[in-house]
PADO-777590 format. One line per 10 residues: their letters; for each residue z, x, y of C-alpha. Coordinates in nm, 4 decimals, padded with zeros to 6 digits. Layout:
REM residues N
a = Z X Y ~ ...
END
This chain:
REM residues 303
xxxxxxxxxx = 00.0956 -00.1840 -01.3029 ~ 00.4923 -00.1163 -01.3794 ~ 00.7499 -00.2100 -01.2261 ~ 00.8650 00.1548 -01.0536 ~ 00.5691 00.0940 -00.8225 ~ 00.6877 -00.0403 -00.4475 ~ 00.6455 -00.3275 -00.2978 ~ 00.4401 -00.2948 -00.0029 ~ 00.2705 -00.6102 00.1198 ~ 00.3158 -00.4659 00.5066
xxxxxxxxxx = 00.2477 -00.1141 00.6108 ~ 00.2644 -00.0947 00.9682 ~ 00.1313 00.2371 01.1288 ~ 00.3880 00.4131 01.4193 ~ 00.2633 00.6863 01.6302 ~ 00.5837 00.9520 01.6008 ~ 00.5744 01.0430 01.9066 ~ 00.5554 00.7435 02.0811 ~ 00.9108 00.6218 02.1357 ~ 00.8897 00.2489 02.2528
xxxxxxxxxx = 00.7047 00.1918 01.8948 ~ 00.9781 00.3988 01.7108 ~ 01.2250 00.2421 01.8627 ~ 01.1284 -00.0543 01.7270 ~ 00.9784 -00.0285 01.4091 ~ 01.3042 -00.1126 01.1908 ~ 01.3169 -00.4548 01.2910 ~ 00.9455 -00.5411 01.2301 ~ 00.9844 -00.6430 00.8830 ~ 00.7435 -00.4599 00.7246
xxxxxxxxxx = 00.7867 -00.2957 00.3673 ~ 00.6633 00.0183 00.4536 ~ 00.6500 00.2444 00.8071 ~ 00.3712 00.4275 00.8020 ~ 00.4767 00.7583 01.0290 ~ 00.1219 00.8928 01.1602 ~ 00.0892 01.2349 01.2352 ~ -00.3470 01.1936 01.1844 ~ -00.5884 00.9702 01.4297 ~ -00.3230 00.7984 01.6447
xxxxxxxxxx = -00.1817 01.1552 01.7802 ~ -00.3859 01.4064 01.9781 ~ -00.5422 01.6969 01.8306 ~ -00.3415 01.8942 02.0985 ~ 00.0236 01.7259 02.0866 ~ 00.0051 01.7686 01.6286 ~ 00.2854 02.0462 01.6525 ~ 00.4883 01.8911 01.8658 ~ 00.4216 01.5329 01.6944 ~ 00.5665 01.6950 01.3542
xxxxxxxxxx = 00.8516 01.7742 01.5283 ~ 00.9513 01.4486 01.5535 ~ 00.9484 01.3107 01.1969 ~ 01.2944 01.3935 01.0929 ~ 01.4336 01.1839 01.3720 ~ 01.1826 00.9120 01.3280 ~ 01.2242 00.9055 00.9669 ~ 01.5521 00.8495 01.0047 ~ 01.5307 00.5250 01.2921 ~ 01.2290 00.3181 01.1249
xxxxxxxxxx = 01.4150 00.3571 00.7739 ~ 01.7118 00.2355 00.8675 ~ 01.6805 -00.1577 00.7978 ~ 01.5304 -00.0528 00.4432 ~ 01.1422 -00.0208 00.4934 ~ 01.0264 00.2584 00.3091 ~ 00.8855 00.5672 00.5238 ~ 00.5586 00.7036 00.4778 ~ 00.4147 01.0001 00.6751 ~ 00.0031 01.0460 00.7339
xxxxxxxxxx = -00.1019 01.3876 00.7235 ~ -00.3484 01.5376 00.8805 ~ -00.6743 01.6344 00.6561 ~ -00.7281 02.0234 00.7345 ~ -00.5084 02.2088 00.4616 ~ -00.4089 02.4166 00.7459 ~ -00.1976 02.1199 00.9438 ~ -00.1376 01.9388 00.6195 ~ 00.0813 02.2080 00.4775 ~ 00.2734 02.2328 00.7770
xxxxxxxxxx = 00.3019 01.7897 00.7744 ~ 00.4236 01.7662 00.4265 ~ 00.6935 02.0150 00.4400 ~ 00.7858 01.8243 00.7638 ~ 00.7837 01.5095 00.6025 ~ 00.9421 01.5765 00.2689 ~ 01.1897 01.7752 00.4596 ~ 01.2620 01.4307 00.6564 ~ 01.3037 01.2301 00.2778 ~ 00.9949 01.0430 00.3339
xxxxxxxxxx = 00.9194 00.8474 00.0328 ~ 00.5374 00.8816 00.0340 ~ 00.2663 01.1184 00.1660 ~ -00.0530 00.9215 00.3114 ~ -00.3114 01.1109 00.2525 ~ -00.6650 01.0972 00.4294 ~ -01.0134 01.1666 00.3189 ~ -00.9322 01.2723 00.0114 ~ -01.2342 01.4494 -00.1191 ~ -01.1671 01.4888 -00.5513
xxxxxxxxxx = -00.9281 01.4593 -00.7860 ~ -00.8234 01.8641 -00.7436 ~ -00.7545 01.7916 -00.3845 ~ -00.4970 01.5513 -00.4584 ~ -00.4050 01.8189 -00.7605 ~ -00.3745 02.0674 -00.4571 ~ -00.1763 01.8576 -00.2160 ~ 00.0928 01.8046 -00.4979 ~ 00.1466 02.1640 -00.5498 ~ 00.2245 02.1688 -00.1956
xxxxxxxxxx = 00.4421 01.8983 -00.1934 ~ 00.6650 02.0274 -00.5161 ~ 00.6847 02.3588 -00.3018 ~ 00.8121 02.1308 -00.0169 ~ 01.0897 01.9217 -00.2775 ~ 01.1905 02.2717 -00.3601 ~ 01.2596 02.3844 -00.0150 ~ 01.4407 02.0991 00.1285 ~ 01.6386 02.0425 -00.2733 ~ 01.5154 01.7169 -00.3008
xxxxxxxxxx = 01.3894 01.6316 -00.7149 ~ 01.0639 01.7685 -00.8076 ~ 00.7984 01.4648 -00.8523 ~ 00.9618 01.2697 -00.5718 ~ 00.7841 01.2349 -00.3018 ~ 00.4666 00.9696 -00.3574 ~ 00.1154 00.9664 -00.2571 ~ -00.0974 00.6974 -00.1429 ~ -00.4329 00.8436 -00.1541 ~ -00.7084 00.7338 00.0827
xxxxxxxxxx = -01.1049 00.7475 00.0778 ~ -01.2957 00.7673 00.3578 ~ -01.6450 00.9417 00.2940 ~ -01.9266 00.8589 00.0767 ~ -01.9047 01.1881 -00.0631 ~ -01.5664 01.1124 -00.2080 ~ -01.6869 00.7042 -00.3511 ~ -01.8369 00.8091 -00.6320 ~ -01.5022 00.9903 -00.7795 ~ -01.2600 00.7458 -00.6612
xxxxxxxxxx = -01.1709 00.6673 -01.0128 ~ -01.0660 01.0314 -01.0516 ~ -00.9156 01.0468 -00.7344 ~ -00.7099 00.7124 -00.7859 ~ -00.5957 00.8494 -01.1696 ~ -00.5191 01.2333 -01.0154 ~ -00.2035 01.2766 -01.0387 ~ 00.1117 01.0903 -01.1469 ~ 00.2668 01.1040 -00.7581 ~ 00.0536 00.8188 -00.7027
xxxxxxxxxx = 00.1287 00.4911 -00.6520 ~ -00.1364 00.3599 -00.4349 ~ -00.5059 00.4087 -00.3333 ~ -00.7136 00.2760 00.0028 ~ -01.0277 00.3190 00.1761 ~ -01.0417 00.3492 00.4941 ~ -01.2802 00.0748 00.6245 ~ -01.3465 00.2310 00.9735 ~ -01.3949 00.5851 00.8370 ~ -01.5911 00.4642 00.5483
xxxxxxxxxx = -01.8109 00.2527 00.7474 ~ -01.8767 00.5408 01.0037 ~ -02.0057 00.7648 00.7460 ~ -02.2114 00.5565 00.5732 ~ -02.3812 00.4466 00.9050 ~ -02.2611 00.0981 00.8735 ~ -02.0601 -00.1540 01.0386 ~ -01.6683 -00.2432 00.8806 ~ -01.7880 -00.6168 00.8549 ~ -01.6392 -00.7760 00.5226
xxxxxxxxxx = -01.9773 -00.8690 00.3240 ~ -02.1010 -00.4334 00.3667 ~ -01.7622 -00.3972 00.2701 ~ -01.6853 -00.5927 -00.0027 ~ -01.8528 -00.3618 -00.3077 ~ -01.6241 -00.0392 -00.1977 ~ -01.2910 -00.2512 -00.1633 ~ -01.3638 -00.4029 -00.5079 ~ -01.4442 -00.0614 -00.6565 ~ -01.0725 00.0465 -00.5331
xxxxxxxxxx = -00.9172 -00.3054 -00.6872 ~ -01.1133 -00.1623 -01.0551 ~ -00.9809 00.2091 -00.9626 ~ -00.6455 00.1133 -00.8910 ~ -00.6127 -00.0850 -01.1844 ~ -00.7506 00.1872 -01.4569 ~ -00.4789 00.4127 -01.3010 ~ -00.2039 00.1467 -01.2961 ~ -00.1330 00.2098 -00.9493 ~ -00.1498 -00.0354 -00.6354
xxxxxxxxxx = -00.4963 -00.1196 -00.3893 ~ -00.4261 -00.1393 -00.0385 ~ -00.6171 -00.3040 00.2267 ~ -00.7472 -00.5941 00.2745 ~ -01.2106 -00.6832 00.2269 ~ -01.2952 -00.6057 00.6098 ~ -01.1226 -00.4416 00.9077 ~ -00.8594 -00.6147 01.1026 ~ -00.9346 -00.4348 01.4506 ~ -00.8720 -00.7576 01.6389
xxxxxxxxxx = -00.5582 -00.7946 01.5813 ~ -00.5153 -01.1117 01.7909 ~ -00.7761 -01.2965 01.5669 ~ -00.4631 -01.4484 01.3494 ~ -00.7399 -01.6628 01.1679 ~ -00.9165 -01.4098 01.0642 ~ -00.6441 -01.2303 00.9309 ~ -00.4917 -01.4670 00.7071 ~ -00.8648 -01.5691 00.6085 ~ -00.9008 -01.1763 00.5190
xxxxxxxxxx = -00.5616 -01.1609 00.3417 ~ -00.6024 -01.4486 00.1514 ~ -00.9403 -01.3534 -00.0302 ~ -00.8187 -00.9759 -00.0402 ~ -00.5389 -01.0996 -00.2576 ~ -00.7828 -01.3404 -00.4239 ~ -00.9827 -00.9930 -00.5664 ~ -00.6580 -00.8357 -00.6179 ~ -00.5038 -00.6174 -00.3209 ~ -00.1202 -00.6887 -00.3158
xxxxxxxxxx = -00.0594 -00.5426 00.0368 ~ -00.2199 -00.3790 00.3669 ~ -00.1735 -00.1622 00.6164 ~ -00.1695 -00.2824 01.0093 ~ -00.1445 -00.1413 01.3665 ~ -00.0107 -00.3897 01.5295 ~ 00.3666 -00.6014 01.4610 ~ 00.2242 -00.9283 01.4796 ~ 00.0315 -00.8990 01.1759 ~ 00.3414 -00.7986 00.9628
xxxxxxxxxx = 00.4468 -01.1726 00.8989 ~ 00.1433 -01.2581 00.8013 ~ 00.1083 -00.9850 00.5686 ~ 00.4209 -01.0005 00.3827 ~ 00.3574 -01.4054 00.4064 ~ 00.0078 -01.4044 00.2900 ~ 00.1045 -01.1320 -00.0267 ~ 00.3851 -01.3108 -00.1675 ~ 00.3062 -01.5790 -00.4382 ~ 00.3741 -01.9128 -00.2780
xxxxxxxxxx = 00.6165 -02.1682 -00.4763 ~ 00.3642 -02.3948 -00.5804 ~ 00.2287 -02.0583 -00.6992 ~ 00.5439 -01.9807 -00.8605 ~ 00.5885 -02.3611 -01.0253 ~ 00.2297 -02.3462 -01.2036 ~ 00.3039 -02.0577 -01.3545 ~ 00.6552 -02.1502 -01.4884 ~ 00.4650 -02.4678 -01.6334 ~ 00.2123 -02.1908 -01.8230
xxxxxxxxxx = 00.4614 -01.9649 -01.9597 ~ 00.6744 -02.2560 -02.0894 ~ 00.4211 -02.4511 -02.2160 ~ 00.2578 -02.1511 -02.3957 ~ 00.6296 -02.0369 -02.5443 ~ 00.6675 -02.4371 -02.6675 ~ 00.2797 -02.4079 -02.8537 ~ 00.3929 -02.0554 -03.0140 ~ 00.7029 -02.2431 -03.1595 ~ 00.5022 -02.4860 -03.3247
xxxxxxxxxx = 00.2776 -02.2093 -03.4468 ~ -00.0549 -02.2516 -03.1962 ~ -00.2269 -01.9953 -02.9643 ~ -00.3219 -02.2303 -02.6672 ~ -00.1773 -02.5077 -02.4832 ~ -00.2806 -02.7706 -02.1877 ~ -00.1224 -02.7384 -01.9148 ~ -00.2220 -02.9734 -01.5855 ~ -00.5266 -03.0972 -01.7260 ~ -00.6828 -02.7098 -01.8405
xxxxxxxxxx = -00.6900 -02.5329 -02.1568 ~ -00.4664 -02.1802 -02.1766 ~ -00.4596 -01.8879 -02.4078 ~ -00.3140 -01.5289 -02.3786 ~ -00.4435 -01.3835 -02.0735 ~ -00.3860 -01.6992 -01.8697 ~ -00.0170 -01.6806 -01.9913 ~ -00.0437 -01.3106 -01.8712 ~ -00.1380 -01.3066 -01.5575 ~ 00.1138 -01.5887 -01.5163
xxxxxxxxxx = 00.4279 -01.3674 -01.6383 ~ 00.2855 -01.0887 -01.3750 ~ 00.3050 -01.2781 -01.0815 ~ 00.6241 -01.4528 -01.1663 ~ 00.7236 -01.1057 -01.2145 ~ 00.5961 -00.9683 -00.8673 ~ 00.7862 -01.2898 -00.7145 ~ 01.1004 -01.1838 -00.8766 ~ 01.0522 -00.8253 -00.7207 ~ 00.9955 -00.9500 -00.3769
xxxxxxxxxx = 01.2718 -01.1656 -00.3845 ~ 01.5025 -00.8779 -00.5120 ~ 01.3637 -00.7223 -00.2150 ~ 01.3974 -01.0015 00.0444 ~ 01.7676 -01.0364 -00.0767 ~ 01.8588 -00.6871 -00.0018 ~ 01.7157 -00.6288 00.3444 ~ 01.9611 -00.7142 00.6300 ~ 02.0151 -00.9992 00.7841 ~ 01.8511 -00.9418 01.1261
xxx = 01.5309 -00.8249 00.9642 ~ 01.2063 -01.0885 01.0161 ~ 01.0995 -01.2364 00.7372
END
């Protein structure tokens, strides 16, 4: 992964036409806004739902959470939802049941037509691509490596589950959330979610159980529906100082055994070589950018 990816340990899904939830949304905390125009809006109220991104765009980014908008899957409402939503400066595009790698090719044609319409730069508007049907699984390499717009790629536990006539517990779906840690990583871009579905939000055991051996196999962040999980999210993602410490301890010790010429030291009783040293520089690295982050949101933010 590189460093021009975001941080987004929280990604907390707003209705945008729901006001008491917009309202409220820059003060959660949360990295990332998710804006939905999809499942959590009425097939119905979609036209007048897009209506409303500019304005919400605008409110939930305010405190410094980045905005993402859902679209809607048929190419017929997702044209129409992009060019809303790039038109509002929304960061990135969430896109649903992705199908292939030329359907993400396709949506990004549409979105550089969008940049050009509202004069924003050409390339800027990301994509965090989502899977959701068995028919799409076996390409979510491809899909995850489509395009360079994105930065991200989830599967949509519910969805997934439904269409392979199984239930979103963690153990059915712990083989398709490791194959998106393995695509995400071959495309150096970030998995979302966390092994399991968090539909009881209320559970606050279960969630930091789930976060904890989601970032364990290598998700850095999640999606929610509901506020109260946000804390635990952004908690649960962030290296912890202990963490932080042991890791200091490996990449000094290592620099102190290349001085005198060796490729391996001990540190706290174990042996280390190279790609212990490695993934020690990345999270002290991924600390660093948190705290950058932390340091820069405003004051009356939660943490």
């Amino acid at each position: 992964m590189t460093t021009d990816l975001p941080i987004w340990r929280s990604l907390l899904y707003v209705p945008v036409n729901v006001e008491r939830y917009v309202v409220k949304a820059h003060a959660r905390g949360a990295d990332g806004i998710i804006l939905d125009l999809e499942d959590s809006i009425a097939p119905a109220d979609k036209q007048a739902a897009r209506g409303h991104v500019a304005d919400a765009a605008a409110r939930v980014g305010q405190s410094g959470a980045d905005v993402l908008v859902r679209v809607n899957r048929p190419l017929e409402l997702a044209v129409h939802d992009i060019d809303a939503a790039v038109s509002a400066g929304a960061a990135a595009l969430l896109l649903p049941k992705i199908d292939s790698d030329s359907h993400v090719r396709l949506l990004a044609e549409v979105a550089h037509s969008a940049e050009i319409r509202a004069g924003r730069p050409a390339g800027s508007t990301r994509f965090a691509v989502m899977v959701e049907t068995a028919e799409a699984f076996p390409r979510l390499f491809a899909i995850a490596a489509a395009h360079p717009r994105n930065v991200a790629v989830t599967l949509g536990g519910e969805d997934f589950a439904l269409a392979t006539g199984s239930l979103p517990d963690p153990d059915v779906l712990l083989y398709p959330k490791q194959q998106v840690v393995l695509a995400a990583s071959a495309a150096g871009i970030l998995p979302i979610g966390l092994i399991g579905t968090v539909a009881d939000y209320r559970d606050h055991e279960a969630v930091l159980a789930a976060i904890a051996r989601s970032r364990r196999f290598g998700f850095v962040g999640s999606a929610c529906i509901h506020p109260a999980i946000v804390p635990l999210l952004n908690d649960g993602f962030t290296p912890g100082d202990a963490e932080c410490a042991g890791a200091q301890r490996i990449v000094t010790a290592f620099e102190a055994a290349k001085a005198e010429g060796r490729g391996s030291a001990e540190v706290d009783g174990k042996m280390i070589d190279i790609p212990v040293v490695e993934r020690a520089e990345r999270l002290l690295r991924h600390a660093q950018r948190i705290e950058e982050r932390r340091r820069t949101a405003p004051e009356d933010i939660a943490p």
